[in-house]
C-alpha positions as CSV (number, residue, x, y, z in Angstrom):
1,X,-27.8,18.3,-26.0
2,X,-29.2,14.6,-25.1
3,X,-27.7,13.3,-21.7
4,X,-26.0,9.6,-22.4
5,X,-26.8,6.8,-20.0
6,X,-22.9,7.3,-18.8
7,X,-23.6,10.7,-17.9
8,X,-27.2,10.2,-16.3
9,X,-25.2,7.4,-14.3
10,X,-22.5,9.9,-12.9
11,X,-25.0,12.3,-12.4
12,X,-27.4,10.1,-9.9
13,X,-24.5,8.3,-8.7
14,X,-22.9,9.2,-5.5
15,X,-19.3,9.9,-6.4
16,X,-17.1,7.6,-4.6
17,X,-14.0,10.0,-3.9
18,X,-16.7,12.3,-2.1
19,X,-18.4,9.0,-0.4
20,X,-14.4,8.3,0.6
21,X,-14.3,12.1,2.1
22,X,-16.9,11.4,4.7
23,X,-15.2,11.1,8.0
24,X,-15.9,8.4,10.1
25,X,-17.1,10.5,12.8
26,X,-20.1,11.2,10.4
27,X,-21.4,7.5,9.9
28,X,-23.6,6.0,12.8
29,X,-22.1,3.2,15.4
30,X,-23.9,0.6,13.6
31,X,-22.2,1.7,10.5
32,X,-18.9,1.4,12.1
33,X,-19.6,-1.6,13.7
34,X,-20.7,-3.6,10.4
35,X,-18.0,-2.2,8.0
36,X,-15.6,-4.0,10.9
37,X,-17.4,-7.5,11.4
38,X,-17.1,-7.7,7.3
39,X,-13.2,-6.4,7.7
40,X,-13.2,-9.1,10.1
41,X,-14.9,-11.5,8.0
42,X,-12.2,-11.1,5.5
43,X,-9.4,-11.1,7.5
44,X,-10.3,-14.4,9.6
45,X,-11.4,-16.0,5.9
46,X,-7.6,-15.2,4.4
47,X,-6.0,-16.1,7.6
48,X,-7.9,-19.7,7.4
49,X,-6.4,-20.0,3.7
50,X,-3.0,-19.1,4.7
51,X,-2.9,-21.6,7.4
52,X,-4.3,-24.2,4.7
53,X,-1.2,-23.5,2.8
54,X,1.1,-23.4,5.7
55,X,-0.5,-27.0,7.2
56,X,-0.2,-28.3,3.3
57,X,3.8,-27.9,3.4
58,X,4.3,-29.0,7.0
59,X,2.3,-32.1,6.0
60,X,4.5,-32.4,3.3
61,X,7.7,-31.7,4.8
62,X,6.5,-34.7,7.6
63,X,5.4,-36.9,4.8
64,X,9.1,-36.6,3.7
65,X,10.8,-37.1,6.7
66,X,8.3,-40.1,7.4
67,X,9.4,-41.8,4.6
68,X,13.0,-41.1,5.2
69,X,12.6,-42.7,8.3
70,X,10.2,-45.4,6.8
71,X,12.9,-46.8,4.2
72,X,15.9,-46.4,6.6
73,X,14.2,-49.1,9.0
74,X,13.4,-51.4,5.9
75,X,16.7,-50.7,4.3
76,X,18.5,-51.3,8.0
77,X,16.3,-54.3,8.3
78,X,16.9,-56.1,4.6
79,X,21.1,-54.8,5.2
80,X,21.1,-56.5,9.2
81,X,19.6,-59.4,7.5
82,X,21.9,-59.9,4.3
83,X,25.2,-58.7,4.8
84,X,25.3,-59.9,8.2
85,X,25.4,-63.1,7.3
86,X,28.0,-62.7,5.1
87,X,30.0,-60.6,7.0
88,X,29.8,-62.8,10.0
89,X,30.7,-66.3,8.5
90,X,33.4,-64.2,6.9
91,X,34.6,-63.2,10.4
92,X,34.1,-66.7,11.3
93,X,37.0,-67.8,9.0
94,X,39.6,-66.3,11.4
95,X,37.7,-66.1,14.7
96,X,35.4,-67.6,16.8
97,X,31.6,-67.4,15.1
98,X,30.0,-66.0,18.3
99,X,32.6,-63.2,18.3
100,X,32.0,-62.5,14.5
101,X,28.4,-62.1,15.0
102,X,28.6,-60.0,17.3
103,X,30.9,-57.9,15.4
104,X,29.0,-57.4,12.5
105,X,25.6,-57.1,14.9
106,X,27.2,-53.5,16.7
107,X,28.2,-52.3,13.3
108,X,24.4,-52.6,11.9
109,X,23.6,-51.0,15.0
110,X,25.6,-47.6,14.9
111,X,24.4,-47.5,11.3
112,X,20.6,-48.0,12.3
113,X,21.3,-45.2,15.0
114,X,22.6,-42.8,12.6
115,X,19.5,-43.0,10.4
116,X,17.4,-42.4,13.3
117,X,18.9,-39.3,14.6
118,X,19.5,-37.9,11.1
119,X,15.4,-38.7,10.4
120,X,14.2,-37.6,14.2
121,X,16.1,-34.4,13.4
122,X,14.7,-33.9,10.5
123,X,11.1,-34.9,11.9
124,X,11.8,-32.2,14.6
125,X,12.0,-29.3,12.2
126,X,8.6,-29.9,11.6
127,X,6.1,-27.1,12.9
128,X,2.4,-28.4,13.4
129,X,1.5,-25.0,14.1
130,X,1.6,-22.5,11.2
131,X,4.0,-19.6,12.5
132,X,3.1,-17.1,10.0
133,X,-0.8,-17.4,10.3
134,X,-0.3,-17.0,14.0
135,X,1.8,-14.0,14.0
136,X,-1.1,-12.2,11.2
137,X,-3.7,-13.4,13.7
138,X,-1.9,-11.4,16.5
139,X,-1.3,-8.3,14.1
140,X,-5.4,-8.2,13.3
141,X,-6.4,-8.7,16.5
142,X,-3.9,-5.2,17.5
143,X,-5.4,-3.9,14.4
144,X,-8.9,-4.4,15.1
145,X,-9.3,-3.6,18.8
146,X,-7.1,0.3,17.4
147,X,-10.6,0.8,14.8
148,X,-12.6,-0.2,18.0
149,X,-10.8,2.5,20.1
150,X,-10.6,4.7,17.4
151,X,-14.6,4.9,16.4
152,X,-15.4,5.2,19.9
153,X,-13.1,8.0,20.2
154,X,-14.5,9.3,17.6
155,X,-18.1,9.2,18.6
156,X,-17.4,10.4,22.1
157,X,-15.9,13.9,20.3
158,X,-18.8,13.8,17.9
159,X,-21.1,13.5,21.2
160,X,-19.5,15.7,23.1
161,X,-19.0,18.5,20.2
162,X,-23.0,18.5,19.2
């Protein structure tokens, strides 16, 4: 019976379950120590693209705010400059001009502080610093100084044992 190349290819390749079953304690330092710098590798690469992401949407969510704050100052600014007007030479009818200016000045006022506070709150709630990213960072680092205990407990028993 003729071998395919399928079966030629099983035959001279390694299988990977019994690749898998070779313990760590069997692969040399050097072995251990690349197969972690490329784990490494990986994890710093996605950690970079998840706080990419995360800076995208704070940006955004300051962009927003920005503007918020951006067209309540114009707004406040066209509204102090408009309706104050009116409003004040229609106070003026039954008081004294100064007075009605005045009047109508502190009322454009607490408006203007309103928006302000309402848009610094809102500005607040922005994070320049990506939580999430940070808190993965802290888990791999945990993670990878427990393989760099681990393989050197595990080459001090294989040391100690030959």
């Amino acid at each position: 019976m003729a071998m395919t190349d399928e079966t030629r290819r099983t035959v001279r390749e390694p299988d990977h379950a019994a690749r898998d079953r070779n313990s760590r304690e069997d692969q040399s330092l050097g072995t251990l120590l690349s197969d972690v710098a490329r784990d490494v590798s990986d994890l710093l690469r996605k950690e970079v693209e998840l706080a990419k992401v995360e800076l995208r949407e704070e940006a955004s969510k300051a962009s927003k705010a920005g503007a918020k704050l951006g067209a309540a100052a114009l707004m406040g600014h066209f509204t102090l400059l408009l309706a104050s007007f009116a409003a004040a030479w229609g106070l003026a009818e039954v008081m004294p001009e100064g007075w009605a200016f005045l009047i109508v000045a502190v009322v454009y006022a607490i408006v203007a502080a309103v928006l302000y506070v309402n848009g610094r709150k809102q500005l607040r709630e922005v994070s320049p610093m990506p939580r999430q990213t940070r808190e993965t960072l802290k888990e791999d680092a945990s993670w990878v100084r427990e393989q760099m205990r681990l393989g050197t407990r595990s080459r001090a028993r294989g040391k100690t044992s030959a």
